[in-house]
BATORKE-919314 format. One record per residue: x, y, z of N, C-alpha, C, O in turn; residue number from 1; residue in one letter. Coordinates in Angstrom, 1 decimal. Each point is the difference from the previous one (the first is absolute). Layout:
<recs>
<n.px X, n.py Y, n.pz Z, ca.px X, ca.py Y, ca.pz Z, c.px X, c.py Y, c.pz Z, o.px X, o.py Y, o.pz Z, n NUM, res A>
...
</recs>
This chain:
<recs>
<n.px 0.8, n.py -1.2, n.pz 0.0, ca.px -0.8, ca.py 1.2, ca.pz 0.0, c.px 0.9, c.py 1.2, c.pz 0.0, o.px 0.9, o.py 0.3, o.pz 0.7, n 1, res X>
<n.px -1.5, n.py 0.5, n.pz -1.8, ca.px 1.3, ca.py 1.5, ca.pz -0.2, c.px -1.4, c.py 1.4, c.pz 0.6, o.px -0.9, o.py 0.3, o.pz -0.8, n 2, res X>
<n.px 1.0, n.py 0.1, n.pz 1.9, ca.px -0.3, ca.py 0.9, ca.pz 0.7, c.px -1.4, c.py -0.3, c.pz 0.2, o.px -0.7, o.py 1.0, o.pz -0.3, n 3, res X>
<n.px 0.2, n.py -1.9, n.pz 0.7, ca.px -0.9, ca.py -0.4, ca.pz 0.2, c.px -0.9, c.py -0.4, c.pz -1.1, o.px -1.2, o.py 0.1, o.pz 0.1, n 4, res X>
<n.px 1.6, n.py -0.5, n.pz -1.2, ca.px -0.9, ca.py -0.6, ca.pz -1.2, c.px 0.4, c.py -1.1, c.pz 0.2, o.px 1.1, o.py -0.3, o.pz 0.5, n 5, res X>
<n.px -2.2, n.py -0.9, n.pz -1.1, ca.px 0.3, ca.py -1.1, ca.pz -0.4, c.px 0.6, c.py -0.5, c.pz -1.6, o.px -0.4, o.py 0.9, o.pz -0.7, n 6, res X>
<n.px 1.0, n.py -1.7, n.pz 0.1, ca.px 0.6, ca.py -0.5, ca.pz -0.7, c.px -1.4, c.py 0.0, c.pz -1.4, o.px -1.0, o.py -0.7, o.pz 0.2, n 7, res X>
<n.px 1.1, n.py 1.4, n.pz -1.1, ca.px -0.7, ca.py -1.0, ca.pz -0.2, c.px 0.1, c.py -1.1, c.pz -1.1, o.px 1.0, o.py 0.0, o.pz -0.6, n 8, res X>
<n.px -1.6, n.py -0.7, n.pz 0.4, ca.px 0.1, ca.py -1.6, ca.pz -0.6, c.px -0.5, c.py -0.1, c.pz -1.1, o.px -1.2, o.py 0.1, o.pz -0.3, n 9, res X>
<n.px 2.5, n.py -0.2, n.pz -0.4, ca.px -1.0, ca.py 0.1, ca.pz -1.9, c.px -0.1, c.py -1.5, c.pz -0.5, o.px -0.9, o.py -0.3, o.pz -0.8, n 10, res X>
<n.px 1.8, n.py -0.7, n.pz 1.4, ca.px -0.3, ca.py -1.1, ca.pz 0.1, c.px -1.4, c.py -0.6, c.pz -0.1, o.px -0.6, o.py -0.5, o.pz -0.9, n 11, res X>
<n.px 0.0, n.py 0.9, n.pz 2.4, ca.px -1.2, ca.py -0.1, ca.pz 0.6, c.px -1.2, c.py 0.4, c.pz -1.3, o.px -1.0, o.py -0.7, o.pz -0.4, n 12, res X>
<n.px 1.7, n.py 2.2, n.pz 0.0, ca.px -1.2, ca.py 0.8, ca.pz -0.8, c.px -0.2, c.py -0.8, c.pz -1.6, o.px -1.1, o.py -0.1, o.pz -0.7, n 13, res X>
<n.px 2.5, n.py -0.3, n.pz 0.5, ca.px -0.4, ca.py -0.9, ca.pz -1.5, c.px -0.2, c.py -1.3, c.pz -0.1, o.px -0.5, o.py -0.4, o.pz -1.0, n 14, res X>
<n.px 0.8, n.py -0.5, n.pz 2.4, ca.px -0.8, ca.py -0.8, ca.pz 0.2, c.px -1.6, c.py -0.3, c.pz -0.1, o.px -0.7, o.py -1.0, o.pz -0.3, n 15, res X>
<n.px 0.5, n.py 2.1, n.pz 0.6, ca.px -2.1, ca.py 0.8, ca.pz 0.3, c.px -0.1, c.py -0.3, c.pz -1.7, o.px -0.5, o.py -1.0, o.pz -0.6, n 16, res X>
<n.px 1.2, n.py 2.3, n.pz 0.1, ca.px -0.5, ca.py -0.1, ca.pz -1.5, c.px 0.1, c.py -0.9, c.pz -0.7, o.px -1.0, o.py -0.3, o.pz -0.6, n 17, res X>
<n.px 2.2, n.py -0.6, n.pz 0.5, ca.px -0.1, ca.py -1.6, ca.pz -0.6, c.px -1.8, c.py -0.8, c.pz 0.7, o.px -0.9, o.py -0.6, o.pz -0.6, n 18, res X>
<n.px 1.0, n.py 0.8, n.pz 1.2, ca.px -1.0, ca.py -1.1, ca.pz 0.6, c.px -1.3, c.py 0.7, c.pz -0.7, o.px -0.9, o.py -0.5, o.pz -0.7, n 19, res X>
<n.px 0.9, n.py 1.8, n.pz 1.0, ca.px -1.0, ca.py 0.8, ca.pz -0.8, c.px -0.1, c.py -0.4, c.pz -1.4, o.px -1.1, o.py -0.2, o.pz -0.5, n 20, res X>
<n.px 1.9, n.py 0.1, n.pz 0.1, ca.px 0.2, ca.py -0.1, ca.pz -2.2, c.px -0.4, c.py -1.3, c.pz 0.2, o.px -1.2, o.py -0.1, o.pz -0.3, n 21, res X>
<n.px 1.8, n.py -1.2, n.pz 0.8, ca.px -0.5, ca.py -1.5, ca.pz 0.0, c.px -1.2, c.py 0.1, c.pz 0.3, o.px -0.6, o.py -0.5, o.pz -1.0, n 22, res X>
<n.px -0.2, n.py 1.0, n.pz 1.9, ca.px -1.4, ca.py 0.3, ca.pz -0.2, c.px -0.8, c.py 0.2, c.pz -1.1, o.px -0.7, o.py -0.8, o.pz -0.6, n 23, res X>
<n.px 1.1, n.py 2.0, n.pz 0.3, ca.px -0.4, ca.py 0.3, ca.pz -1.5, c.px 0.2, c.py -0.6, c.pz -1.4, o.px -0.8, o.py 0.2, o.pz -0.9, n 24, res X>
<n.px 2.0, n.py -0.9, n.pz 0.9, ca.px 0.2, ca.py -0.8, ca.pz -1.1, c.px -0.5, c.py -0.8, c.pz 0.1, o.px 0.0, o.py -0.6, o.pz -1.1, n 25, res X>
<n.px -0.7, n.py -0.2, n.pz 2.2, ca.px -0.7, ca.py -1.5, ca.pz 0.0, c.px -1.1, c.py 1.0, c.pz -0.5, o.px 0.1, o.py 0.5, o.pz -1.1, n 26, res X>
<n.px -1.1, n.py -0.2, n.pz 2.1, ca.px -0.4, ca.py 0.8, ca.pz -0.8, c.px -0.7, c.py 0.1, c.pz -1.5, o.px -1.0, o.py -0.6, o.pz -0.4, n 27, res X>
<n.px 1.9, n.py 1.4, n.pz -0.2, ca.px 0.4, ca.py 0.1, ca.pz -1.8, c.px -0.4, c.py -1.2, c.pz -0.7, o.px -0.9, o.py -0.3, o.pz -0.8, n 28, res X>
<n.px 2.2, n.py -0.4, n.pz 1.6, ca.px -0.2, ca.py -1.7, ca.pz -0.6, c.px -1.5, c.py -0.7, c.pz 0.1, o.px -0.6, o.py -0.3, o.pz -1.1, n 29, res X>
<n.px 0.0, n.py 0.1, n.pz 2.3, ca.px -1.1, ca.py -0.6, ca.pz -0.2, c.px -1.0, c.py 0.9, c.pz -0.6, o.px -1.0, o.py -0.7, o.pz -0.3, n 30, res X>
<n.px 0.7, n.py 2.1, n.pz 0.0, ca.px -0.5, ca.py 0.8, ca.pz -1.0, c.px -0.2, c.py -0.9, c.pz -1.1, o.px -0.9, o.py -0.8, o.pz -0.2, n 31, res X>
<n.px 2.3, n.py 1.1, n.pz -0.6, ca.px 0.9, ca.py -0.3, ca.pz -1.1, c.px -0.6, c.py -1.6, c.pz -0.4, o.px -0.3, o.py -0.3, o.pz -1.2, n 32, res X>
<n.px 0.1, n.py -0.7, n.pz 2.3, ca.px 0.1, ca.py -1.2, ca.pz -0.3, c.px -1.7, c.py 0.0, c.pz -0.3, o.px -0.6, o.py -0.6, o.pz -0.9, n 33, res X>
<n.px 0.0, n.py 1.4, n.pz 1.8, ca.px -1.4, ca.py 0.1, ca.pz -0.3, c.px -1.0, c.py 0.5, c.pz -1.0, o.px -1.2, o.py -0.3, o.pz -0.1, n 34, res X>
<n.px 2.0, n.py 1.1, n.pz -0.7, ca.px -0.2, ca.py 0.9, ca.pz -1.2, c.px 0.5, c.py -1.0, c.pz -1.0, o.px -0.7, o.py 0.0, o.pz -1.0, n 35, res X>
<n.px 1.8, n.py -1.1, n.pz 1.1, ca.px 0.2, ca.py -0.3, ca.pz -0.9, c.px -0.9, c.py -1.1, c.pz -0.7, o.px -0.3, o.py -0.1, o.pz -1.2, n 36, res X>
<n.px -0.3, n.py -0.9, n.pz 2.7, ca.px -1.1, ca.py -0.9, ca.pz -0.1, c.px -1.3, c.py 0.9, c.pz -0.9, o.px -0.8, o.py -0.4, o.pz -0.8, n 37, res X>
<n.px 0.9, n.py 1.5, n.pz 1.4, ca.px -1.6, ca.py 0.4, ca.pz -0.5, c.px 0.0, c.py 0.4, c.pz -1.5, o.px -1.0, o.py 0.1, o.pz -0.7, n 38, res X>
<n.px 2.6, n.py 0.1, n.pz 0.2, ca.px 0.0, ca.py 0.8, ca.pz -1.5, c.px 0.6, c.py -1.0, c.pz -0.8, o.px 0.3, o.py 0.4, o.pz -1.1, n 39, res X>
<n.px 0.0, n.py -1.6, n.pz 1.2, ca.px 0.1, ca.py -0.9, ca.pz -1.0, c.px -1.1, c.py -0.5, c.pz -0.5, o.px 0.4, o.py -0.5, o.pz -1.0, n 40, res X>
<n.px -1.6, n.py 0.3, n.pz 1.1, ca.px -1.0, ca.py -0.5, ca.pz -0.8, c.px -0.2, c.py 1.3, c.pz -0.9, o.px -0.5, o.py -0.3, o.pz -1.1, n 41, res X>
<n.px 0.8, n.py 1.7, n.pz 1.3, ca.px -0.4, ca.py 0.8, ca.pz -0.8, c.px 1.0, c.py 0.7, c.pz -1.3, o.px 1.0, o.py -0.6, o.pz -0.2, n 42, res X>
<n.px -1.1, n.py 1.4, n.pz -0.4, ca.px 0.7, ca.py 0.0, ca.pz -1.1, c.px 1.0, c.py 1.3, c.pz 0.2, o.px 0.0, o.py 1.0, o.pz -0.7, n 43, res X>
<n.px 0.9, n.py -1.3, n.pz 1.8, ca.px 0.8, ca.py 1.0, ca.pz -0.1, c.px 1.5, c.py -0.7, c.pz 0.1, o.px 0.3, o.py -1.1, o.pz 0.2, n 44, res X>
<n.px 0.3, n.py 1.8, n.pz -0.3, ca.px 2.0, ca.py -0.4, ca.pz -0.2, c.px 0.7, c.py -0.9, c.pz 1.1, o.px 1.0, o.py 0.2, o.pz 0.6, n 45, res X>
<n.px -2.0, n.py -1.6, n.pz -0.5, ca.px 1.0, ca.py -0.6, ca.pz 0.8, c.px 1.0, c.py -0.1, c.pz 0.6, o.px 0.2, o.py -0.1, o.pz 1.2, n 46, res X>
<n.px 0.8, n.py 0.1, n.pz -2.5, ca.px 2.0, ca.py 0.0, ca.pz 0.5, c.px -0.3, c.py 1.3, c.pz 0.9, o.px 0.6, o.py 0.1, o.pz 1.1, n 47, res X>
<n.px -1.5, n.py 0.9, n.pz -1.5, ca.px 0.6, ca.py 1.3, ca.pz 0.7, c.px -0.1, c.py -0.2, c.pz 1.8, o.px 0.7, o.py 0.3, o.pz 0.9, n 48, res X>
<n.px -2.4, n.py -1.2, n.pz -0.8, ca.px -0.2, ca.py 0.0, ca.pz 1.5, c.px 1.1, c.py -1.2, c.pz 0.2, o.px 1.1, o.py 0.5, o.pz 0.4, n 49, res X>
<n.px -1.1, n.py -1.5, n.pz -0.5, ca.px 1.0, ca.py -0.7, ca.pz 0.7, c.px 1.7, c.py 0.3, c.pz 0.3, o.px 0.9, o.py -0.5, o.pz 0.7, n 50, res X>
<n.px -1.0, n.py 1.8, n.pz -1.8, ca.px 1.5, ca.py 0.6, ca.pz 0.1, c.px 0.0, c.py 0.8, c.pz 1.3, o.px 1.0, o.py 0.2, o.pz 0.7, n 51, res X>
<n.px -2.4, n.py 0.4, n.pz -0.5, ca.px -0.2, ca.py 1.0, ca.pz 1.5, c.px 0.1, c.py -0.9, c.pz 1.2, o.px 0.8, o.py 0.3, o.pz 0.8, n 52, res X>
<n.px -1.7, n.py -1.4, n.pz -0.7, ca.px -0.2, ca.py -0.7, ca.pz 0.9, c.px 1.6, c.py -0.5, c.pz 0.6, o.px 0.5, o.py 0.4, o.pz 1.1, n 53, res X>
<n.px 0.2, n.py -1.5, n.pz -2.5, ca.px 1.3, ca.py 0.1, ca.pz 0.5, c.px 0.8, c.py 0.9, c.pz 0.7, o.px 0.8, o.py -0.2, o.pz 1.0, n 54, res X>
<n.px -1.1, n.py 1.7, n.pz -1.8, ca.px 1.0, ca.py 0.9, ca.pz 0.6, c.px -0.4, c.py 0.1, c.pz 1.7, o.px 1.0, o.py 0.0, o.pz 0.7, n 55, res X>
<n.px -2.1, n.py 0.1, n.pz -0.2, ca.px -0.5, ca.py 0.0, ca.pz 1.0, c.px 0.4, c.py -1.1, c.pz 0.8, o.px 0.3, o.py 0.2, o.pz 1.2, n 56, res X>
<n.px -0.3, n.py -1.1, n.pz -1.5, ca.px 0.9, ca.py -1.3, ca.pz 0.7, c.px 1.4, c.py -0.3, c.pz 0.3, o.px 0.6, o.py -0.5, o.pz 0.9, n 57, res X>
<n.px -0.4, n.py 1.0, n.pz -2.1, ca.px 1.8, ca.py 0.9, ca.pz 0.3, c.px 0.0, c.py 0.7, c.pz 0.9, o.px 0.4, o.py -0.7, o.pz 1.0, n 58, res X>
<n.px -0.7, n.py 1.8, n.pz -0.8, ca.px -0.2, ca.py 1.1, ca.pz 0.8, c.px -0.1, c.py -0.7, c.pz 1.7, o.px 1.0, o.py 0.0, o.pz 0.8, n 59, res X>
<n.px -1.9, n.py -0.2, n.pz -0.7, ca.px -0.5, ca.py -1.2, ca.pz 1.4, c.px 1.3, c.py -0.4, c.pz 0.2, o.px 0.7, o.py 0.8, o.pz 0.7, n 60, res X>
<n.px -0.2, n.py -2.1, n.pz -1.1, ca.px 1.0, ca.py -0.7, ca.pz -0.1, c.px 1.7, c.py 0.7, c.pz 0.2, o.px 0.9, o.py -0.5, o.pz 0.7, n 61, res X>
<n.px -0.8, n.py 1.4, n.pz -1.3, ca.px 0.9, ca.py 0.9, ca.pz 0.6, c.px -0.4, c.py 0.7, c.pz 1.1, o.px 0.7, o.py -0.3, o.pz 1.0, n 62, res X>
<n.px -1.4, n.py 0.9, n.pz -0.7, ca.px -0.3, ca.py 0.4, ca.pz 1.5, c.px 0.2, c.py -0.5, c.pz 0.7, o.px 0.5, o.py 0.4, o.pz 1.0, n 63, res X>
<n.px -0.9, n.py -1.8, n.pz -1.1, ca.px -0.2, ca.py -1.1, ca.pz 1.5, c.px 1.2, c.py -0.7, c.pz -0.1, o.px 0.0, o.py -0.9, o.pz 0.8, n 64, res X>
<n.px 0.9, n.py 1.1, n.pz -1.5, ca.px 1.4, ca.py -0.9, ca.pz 0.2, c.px 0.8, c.py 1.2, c.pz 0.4, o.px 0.9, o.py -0.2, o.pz 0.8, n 65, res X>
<n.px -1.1, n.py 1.4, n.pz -1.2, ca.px 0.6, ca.py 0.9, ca.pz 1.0, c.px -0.4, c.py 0.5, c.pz 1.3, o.px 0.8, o.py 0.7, o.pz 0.7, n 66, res X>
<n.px -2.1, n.py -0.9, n.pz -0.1, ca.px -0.1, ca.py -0.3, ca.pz 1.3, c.px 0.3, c.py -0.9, c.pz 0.4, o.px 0.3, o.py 0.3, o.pz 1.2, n 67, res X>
<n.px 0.0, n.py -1.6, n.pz -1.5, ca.px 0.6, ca.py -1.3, ca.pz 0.8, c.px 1.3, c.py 0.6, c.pz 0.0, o.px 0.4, o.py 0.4, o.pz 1.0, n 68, res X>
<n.px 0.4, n.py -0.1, n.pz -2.4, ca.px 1.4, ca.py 0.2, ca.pz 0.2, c.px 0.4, c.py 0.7, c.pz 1.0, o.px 0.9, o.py -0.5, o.pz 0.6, n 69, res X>
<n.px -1.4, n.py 1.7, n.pz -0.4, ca.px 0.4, ca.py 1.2, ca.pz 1.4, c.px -1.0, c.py -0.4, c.pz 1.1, o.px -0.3, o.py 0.8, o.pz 0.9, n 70, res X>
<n.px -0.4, n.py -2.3, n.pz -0.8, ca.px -0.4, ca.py -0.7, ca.pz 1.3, c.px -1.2, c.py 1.1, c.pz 0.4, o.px 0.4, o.py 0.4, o.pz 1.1, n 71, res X>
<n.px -1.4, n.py 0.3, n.pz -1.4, ca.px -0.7, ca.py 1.1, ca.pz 0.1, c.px -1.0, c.py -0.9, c.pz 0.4, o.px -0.5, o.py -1.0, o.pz -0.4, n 72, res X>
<n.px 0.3, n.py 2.1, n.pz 1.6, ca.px -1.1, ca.py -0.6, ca.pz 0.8, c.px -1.3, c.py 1.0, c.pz -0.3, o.px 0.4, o.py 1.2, o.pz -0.2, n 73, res X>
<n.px -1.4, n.py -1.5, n.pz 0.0, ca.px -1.2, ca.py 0.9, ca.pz 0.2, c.px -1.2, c.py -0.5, c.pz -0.2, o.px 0.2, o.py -1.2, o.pz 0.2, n 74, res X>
<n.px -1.9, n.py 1.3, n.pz -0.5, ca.px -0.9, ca.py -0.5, ca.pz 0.0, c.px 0.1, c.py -0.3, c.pz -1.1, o.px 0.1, o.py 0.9, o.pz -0.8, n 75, res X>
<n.px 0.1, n.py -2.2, n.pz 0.5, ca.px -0.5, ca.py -0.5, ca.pz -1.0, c.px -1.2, c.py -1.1, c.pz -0.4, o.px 0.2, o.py -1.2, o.pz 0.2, n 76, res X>
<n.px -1.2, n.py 1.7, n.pz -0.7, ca.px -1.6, ca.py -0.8, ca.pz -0.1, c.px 0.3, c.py -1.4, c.pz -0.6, o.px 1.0, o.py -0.5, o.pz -0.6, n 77, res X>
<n.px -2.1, n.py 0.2, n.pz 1.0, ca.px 0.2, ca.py -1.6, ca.pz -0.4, c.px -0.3, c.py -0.4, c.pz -1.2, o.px 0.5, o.py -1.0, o.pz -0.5, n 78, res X>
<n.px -1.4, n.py 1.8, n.pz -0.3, ca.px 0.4, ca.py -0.6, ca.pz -1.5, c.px 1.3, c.py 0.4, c.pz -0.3, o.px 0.3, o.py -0.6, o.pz -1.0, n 79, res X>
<n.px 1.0, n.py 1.4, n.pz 1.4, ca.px 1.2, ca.py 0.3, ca.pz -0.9, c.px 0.9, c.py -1.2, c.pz 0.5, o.px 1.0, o.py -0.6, o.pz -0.6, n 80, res X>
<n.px -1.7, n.py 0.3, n.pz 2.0, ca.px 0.8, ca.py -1.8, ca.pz 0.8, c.px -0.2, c.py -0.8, c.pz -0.9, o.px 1.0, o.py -0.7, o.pz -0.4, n 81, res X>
<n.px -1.8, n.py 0.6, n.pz -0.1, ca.px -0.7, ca.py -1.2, ca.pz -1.0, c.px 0.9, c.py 0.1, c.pz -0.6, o.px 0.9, o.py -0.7, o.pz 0.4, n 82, res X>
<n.px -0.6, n.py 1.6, n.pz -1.6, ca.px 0.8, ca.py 0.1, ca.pz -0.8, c.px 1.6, c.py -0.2, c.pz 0.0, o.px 0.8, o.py 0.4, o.pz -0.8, n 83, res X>
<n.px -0.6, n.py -1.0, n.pz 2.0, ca.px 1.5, ca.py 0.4, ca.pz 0.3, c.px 0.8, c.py -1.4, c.pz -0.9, o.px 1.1, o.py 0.1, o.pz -0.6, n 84, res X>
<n.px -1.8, n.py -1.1, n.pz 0.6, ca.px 0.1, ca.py -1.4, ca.pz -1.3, c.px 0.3, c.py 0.8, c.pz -1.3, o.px -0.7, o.py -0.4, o.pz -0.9, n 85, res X>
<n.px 1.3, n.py 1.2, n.pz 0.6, ca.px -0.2, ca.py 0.6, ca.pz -1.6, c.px 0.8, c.py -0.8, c.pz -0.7, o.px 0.2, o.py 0.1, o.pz -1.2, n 86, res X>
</recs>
């Protein structure tokens, strides 16, 4: 402590935000996975949604292997537990 402030912890603070974004990219993804079910019987650009969906699954998947890598603790819901078998 420098003159009576505490430290503060950017660690702590981007920990928050990681955990925040994995949120949101599951999220995205199950959107993504759900839009994609509903728009293939119809006549629009295929390759294009499964190219989104993928990207969205990417996205997830990098997040959550960089929270295990820096051991990040935070709430994490139980559908993104589910997911941890990727």
């Amino acid at each position: 402590m420098i003159f009576g402030k505490k430290k503060y912890n950017l660690r702590r603070e981007y920990d928050q935000s990681l955990v925040f974004q994995i949120d949101k990219a599951k999220i995205d993804w199950d959107t993504a996975q759900n839009s994609e079910e509903a728009l293939l019987d119809g006549q629009v650009n295929v390759r294009l949604i499964q190219a989104q969906t993928a990207l969205a699954k990417a996205k997830f998947n990098y997040l959550y292997r960089e929270a295990r890598r820096r051991k990040t603790v935070g709430h994490m819901q139980t559908h993104v537990l589910k997911s941890d078998r990727l």
